[in-house]
N, CA, C and O atoms as CSV, one atom per row, in Angstrom:
chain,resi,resn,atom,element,x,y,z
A,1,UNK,N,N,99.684,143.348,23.698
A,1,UNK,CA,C,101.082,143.162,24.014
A,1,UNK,C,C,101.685,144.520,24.388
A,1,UNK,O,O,101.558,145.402,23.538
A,2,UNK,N,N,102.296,144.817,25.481
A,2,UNK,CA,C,102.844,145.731,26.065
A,2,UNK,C,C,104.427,146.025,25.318
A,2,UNK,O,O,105.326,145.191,25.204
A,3,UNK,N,N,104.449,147.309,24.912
A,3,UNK,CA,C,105.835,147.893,24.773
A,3,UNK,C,C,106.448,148.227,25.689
A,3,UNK,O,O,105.988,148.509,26.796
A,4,UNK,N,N,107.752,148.243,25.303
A,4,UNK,CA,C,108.940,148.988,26.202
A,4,UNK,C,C,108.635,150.743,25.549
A,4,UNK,O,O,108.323,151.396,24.554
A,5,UNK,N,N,109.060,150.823,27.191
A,5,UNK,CA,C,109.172,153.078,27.417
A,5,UNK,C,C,110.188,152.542,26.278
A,5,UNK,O,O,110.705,151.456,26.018
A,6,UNK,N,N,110.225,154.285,25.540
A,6,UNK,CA,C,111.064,154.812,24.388
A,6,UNK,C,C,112.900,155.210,25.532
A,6,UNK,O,O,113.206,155.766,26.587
A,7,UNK,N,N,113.568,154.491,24.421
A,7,UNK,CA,C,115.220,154.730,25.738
A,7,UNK,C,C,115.294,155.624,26.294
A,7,UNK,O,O,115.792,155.605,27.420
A,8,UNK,N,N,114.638,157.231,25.501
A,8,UNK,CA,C,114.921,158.040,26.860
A,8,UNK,C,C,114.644,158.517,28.023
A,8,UNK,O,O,115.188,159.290,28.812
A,9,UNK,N,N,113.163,157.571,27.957
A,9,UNK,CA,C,112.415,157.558,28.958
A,9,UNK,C,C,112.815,156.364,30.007
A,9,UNK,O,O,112.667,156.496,31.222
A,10,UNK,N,N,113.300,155.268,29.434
A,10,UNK,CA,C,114.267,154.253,30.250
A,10,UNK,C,C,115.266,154.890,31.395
A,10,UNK,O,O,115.242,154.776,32.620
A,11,UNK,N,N,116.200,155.644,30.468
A,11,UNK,CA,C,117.037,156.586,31.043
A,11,UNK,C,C,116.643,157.410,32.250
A,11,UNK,O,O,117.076,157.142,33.371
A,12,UNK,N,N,115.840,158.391,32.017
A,12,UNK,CA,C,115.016,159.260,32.907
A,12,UNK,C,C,114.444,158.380,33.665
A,12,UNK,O,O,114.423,158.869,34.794
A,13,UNK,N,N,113.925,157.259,33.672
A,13,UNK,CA,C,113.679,156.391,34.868
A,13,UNK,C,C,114.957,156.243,35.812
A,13,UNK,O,O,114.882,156.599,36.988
A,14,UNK,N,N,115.783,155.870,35.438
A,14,UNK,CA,C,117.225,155.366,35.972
A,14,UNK,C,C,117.864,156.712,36.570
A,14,UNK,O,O,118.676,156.603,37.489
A,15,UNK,N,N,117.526,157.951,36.083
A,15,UNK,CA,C,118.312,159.085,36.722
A,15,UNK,C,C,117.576,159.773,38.160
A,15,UNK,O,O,117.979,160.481,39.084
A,16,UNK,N,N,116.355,159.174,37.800
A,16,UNK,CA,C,115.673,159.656,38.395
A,16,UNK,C,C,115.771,158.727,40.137
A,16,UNK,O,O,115.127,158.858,41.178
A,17,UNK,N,N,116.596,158.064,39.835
A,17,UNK,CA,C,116.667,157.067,41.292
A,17,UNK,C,C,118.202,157.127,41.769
A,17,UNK,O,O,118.693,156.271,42.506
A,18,UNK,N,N,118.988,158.371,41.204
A,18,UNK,CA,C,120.441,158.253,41.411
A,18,UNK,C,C,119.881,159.184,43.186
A,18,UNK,O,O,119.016,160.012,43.473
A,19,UNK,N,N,120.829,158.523,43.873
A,19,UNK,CA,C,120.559,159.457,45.081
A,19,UNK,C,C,121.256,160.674,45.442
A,19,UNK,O,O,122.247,160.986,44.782
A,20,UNK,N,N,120.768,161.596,46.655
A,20,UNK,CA,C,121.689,162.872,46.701
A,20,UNK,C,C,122.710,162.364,46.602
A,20,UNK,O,O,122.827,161.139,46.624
A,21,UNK,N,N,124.022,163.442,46.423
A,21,UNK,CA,C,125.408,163.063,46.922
A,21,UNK,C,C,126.053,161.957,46.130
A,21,UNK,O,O,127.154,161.475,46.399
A,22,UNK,N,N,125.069,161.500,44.866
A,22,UNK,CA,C,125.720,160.551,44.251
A,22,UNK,C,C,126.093,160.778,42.805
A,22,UNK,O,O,126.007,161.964,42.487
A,23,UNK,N,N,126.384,160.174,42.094
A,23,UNK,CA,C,126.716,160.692,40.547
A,23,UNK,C,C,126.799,159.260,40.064
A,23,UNK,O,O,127.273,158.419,40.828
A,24,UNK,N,N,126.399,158.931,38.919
A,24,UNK,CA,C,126.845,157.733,38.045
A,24,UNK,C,C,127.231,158.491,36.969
A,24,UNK,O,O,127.426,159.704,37.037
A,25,UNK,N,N,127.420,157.426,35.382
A,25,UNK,CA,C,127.752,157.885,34.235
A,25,UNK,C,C,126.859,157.372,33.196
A,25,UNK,O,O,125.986,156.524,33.382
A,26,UNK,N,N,127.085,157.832,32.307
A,26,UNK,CA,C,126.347,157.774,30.618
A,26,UNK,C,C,126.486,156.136,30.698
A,26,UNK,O,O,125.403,155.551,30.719
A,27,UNK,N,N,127.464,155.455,30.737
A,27,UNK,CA,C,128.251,154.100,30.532
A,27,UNK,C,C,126.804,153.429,31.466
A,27,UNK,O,O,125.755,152.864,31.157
A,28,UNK,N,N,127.435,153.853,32.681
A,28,UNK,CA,C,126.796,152.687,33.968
A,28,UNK,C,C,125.100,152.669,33.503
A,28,UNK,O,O,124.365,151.698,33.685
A,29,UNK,N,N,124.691,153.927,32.889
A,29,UNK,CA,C,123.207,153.772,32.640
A,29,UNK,C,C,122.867,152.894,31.750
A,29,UNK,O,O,122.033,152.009,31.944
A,30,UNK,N,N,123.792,153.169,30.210
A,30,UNK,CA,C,123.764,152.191,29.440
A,30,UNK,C,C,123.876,150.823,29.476
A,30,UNK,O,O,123.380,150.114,28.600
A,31,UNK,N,N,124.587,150.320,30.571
A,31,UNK,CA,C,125.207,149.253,31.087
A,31,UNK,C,C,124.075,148.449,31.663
A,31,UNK,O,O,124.031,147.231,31.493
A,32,UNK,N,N,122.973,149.236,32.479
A,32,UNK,CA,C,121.811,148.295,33.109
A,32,UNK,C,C,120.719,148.625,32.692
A,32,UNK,O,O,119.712,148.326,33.335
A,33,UNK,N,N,120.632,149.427,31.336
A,33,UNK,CA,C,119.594,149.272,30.144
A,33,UNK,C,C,120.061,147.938,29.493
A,33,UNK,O,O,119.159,147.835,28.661
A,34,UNK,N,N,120.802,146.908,29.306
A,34,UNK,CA,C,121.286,146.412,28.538
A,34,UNK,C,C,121.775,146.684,27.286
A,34,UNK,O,O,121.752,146.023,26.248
A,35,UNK,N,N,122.230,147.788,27.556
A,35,UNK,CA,C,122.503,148.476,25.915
A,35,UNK,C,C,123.985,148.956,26.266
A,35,UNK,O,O,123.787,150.170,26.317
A,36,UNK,N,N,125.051,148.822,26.481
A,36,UNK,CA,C,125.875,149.002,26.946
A,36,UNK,C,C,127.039,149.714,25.829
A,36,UNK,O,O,128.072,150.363,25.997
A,37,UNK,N,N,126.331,149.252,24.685
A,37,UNK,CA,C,127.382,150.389,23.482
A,37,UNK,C,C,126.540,151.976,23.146
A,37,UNK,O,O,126.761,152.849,22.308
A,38,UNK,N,N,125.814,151.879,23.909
A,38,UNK,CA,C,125.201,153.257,24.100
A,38,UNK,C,C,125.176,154.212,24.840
A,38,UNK,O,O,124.141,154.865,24.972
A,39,UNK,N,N,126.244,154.496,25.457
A,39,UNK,CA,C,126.337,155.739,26.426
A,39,UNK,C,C,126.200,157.184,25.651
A,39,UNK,O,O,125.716,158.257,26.012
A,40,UNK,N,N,126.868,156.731,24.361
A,40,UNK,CA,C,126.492,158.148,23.638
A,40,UNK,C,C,124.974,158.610,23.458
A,40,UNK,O,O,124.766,159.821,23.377
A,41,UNK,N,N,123.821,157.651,23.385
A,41,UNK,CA,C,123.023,157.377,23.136
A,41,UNK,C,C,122.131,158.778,24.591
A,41,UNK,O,O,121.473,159.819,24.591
A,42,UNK,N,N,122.849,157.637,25.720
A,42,UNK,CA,C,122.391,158.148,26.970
A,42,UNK,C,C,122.555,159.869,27.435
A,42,UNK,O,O,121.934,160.556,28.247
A,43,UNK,N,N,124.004,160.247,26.248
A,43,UNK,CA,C,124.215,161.459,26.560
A,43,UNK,C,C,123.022,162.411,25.992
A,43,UNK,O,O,122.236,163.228,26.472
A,44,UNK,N,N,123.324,161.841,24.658
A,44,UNK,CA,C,121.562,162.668,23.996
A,44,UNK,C,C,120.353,162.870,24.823
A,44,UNK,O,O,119.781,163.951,24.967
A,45,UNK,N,N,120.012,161.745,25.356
A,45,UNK,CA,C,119.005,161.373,26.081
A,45,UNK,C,C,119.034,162.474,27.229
A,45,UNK,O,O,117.994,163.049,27.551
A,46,UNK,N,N,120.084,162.713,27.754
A,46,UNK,CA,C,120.185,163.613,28.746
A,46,UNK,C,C,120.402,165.080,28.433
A,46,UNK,O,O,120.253,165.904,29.335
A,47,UNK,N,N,120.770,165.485,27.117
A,47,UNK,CA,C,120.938,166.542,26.717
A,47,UNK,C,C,119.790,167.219,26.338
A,47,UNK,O,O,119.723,168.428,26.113
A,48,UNK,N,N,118.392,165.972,26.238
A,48,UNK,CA,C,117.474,166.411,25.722
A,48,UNK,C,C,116.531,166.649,27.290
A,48,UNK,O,O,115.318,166.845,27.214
A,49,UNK,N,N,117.023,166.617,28.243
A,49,UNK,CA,C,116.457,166.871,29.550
A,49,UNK,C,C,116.209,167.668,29.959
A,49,UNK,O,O,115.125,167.844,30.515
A,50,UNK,N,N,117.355,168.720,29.830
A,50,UNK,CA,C,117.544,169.799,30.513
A,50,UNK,C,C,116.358,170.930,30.867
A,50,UNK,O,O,116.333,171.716,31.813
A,51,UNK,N,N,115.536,170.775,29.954
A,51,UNK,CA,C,114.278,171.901,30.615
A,51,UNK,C,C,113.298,170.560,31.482
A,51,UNK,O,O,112.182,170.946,31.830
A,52,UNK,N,N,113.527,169.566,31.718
A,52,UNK,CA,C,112.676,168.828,32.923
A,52,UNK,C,C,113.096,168.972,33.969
A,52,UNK,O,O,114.242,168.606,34.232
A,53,UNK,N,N,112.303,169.541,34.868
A,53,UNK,CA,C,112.577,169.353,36.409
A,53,UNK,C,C,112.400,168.178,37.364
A,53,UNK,O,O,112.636,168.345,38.560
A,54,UNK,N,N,112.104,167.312,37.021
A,54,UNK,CA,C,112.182,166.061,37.215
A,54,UNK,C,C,112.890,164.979,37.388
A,54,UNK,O,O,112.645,163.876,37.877
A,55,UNK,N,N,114.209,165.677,36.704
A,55,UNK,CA,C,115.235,164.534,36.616
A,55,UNK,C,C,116.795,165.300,37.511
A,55,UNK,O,O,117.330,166.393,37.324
A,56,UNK,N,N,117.026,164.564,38.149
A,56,UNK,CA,C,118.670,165.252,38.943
A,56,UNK,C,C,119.677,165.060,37.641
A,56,UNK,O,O,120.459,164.125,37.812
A,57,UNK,N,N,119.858,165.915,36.072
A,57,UNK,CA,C,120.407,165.759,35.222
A,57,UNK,C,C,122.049,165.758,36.016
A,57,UNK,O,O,122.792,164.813,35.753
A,58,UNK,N,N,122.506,166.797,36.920
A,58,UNK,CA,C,123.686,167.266,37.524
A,58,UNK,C,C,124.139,166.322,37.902
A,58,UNK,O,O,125.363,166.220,37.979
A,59,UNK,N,N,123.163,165.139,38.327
A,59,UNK,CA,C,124.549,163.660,38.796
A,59,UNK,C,C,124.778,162.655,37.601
A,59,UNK,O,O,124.794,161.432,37.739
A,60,UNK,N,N,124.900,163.129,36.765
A,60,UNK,CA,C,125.134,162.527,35.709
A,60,UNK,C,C,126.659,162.988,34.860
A,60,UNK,O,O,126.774,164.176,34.559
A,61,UNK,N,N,127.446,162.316,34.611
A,61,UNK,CA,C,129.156,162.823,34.784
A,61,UNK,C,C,129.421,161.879,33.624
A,61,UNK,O,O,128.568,161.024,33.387
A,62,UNK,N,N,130.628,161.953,32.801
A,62,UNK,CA,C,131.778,160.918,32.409
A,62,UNK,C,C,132.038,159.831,33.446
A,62,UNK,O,O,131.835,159.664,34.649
A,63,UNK,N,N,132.560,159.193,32.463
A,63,UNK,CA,C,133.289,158.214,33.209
A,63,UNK,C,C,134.512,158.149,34.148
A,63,UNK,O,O,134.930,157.245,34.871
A,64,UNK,N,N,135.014,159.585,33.867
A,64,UNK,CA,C,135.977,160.248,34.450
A,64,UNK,C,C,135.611,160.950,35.822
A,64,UNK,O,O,136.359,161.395,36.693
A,65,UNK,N,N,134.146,160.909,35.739
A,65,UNK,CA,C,134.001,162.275,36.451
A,65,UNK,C,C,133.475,163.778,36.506
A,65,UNK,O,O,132.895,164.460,37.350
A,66,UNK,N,N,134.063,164.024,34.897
A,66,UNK,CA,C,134.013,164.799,34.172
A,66,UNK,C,C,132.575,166.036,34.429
A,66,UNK,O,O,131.568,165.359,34.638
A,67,UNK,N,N,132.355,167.014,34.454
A,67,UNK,CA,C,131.340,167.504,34.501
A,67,UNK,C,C,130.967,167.734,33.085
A,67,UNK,O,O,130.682,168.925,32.961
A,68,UNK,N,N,130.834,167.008,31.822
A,68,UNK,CA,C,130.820,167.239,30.577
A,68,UNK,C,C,129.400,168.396,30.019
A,68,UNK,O,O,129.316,169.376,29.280
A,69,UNK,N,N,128.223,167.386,31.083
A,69,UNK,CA,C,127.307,168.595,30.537
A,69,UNK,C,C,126.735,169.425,30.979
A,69,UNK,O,O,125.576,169.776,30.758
A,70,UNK,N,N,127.578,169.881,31.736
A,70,UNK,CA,C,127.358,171.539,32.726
A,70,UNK,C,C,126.593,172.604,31.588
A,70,UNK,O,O,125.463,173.081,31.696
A,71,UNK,N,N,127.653,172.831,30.384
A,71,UNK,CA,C,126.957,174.082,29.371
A,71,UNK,C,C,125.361,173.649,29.772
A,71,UNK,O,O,124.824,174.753,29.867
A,72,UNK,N,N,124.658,172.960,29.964
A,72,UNK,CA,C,123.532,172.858,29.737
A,72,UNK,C,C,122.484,173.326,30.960
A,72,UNK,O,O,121.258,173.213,30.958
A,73,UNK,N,N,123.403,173.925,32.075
A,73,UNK,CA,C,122.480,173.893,33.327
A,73,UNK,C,C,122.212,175.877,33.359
A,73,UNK,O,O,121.634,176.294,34.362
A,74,UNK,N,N,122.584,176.796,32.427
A,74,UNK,CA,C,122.406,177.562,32.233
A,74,UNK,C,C,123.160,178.533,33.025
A,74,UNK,O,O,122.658,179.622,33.301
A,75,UNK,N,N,124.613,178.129,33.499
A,75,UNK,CA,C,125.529,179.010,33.999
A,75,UNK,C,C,126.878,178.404,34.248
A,75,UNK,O,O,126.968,177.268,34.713
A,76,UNK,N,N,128.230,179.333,33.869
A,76,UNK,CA,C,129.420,177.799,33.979
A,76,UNK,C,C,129.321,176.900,35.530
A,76,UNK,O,O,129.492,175.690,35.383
A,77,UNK,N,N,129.095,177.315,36.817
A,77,UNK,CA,C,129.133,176.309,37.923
A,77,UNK,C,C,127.866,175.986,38.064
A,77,UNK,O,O,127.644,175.555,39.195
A,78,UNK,N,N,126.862,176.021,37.316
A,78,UNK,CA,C,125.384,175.511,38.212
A,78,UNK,C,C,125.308,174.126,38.496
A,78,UNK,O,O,124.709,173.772,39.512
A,79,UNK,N,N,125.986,173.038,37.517
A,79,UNK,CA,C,125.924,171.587,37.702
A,79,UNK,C,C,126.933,171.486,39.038
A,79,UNK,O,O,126.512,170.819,39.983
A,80,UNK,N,N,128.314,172.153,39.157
A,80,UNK,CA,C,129.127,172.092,40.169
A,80,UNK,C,C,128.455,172.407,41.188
A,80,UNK,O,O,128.556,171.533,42.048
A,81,UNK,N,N,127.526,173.632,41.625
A,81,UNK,CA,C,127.111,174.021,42.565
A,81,UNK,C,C,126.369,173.165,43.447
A,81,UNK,O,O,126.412,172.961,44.660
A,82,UNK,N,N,125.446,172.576,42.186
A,82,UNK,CA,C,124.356,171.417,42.697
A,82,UNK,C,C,124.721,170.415,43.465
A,82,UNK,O,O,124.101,169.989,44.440
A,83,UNK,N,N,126.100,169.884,42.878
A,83,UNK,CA,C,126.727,168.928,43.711
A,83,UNK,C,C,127.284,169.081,44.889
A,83,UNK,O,O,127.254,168.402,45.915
A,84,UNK,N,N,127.854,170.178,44.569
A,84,UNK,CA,C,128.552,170.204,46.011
A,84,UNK,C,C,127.304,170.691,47.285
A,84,UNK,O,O,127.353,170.316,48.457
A,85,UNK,N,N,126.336,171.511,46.750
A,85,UNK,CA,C,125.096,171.149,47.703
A,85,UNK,C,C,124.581,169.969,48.235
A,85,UNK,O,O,123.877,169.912,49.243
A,86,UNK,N,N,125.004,168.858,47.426
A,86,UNK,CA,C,124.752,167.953,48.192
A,86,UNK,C,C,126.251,166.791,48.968
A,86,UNK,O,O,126.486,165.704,49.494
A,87,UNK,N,N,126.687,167.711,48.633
A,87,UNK,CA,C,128.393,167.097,49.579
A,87,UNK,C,C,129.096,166.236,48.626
A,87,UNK,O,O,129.623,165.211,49.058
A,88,UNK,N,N,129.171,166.534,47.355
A,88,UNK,CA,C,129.736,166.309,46.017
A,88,UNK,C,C,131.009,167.210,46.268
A,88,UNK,O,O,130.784,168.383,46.568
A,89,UNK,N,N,132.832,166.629,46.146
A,89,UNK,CA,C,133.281,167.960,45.998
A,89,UNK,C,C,133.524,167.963,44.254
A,89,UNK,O,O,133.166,166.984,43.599
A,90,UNK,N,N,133.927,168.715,43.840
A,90,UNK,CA,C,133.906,168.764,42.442
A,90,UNK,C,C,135.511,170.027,42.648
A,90,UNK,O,O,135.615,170.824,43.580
A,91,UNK,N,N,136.439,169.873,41.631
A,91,UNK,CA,C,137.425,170.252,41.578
A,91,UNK,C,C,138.137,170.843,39.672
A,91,UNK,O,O,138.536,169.880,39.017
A,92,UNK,N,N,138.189,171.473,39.344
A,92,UNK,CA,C,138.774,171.606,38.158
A,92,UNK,C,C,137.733,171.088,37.076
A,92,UNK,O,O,138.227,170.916,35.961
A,93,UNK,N,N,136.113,170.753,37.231
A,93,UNK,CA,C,135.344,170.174,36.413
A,93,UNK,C,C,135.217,168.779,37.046
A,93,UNK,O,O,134.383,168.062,36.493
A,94,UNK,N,N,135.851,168.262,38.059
A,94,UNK,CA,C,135.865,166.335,37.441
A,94,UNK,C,C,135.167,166.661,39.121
A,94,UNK,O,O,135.122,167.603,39.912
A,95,UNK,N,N,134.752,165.412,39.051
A,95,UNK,CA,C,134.029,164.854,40.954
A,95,UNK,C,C,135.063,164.269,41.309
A,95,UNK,O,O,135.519,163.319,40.672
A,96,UNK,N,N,135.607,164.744,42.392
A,96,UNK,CA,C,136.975,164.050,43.494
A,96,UNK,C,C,136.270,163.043,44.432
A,96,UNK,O,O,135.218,163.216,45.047
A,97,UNK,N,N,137.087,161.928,44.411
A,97,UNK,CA,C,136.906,160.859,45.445
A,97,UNK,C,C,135.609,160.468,44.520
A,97,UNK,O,O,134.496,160.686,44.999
A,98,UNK,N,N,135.726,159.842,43.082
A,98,UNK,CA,C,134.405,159.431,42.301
A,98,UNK,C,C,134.207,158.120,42.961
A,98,UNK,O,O,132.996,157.987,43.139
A,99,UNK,N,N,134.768,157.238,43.340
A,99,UNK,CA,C,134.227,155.815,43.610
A,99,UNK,C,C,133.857,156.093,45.119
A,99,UNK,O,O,133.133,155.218,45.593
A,100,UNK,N,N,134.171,157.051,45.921
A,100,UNK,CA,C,133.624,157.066,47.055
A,100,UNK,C,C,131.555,157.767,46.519
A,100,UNK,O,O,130.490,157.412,47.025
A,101,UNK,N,N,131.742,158.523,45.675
A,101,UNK,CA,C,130.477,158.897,45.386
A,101,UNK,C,C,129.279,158.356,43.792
A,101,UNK,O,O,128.182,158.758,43.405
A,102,UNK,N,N,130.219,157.332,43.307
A,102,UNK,CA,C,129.823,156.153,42.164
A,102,UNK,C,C,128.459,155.598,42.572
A,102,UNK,O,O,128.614,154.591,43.263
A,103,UNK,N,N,127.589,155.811,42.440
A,103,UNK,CA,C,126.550,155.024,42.122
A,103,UNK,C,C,126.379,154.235,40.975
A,103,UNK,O,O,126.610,154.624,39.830
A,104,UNK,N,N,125.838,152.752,41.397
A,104,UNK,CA,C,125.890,151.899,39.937
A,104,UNK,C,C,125.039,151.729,39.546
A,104,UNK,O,O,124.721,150.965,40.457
A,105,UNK,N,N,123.977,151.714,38.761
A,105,UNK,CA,C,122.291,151.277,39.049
A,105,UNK,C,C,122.329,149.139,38.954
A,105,UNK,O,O,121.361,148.471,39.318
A,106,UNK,N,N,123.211,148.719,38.585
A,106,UNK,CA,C,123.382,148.015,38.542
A,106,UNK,C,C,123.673,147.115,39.802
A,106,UNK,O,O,123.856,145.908,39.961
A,107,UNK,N,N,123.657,147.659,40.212
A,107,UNK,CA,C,124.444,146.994,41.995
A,107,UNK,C,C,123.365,147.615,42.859
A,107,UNK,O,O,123.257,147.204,44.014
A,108,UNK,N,N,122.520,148.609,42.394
A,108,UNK,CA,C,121.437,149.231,43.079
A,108,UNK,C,C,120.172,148.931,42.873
A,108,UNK,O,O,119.229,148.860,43.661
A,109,UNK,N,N,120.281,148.676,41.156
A,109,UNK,CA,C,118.627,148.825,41.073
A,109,UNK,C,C,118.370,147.186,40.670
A,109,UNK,O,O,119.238,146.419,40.252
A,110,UNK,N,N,117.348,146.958,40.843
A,110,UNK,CA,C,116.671,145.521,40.197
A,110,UNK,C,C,117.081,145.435,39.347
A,110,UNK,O,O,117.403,146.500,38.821
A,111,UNK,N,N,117.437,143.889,38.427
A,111,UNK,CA,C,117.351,144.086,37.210
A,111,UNK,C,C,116.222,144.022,36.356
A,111,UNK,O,O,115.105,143.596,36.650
A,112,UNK,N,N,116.754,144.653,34.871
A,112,UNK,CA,C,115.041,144.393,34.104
A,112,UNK,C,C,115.137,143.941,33.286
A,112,UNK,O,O,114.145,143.666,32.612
């Protein structure tokens, strides 16, 4: 009998398919894990990323927008920078025009 990946490897699946130029949130990931009271969950999950190169951690935001876990990219604009490299504008910390750049995995990805 086959297990399910461990959630944060769920997660890291799901970040790993956000596209350039896009950003989702902690919520929306939680949301098409079926686990949807877990975004805090998802933040851990992502906090525990940060030395993988593997994962686009930088499009990953609040629900606001928010650039919450920048401290983690090892300089105050490196998560900002990233984005706006890819035509993200980012303003005062938050992503401007977020629903023009919202990715849902839910509306994107299969369900599972």
């Amino acid at each position: 009998m086959e297990q399910d990946p461990p959630f944060f490897e769920r997660v890291y699946t799901v970040v790993r398919q956000i596209p350039e130029g896009k950003v989702t949130s902690y919520g929306a990931i939680a949301r098409y894990l079926a686990s949807s009271g877990s975004a805090r969950m998802v933040g851990w999950a992502m906090n525990a990323s940060h030395q993988r190169e593997d994962l686009p951690a930088h499009r990953v935001v609040n629900r606001l927008g928010l650039l919450t876990g920048k401290h983690h990219f090892g300089g105050q604009n490196i998560m900002q920078q990233l984005l706006e490299n890819e035509g993200v504008t980012v303003k005062e910390n938050q992503v401007q025009q977020l629903d023009l750049h919202f990715w849902d995995p839910t509306k994107e990805l299969p369900p599972i």
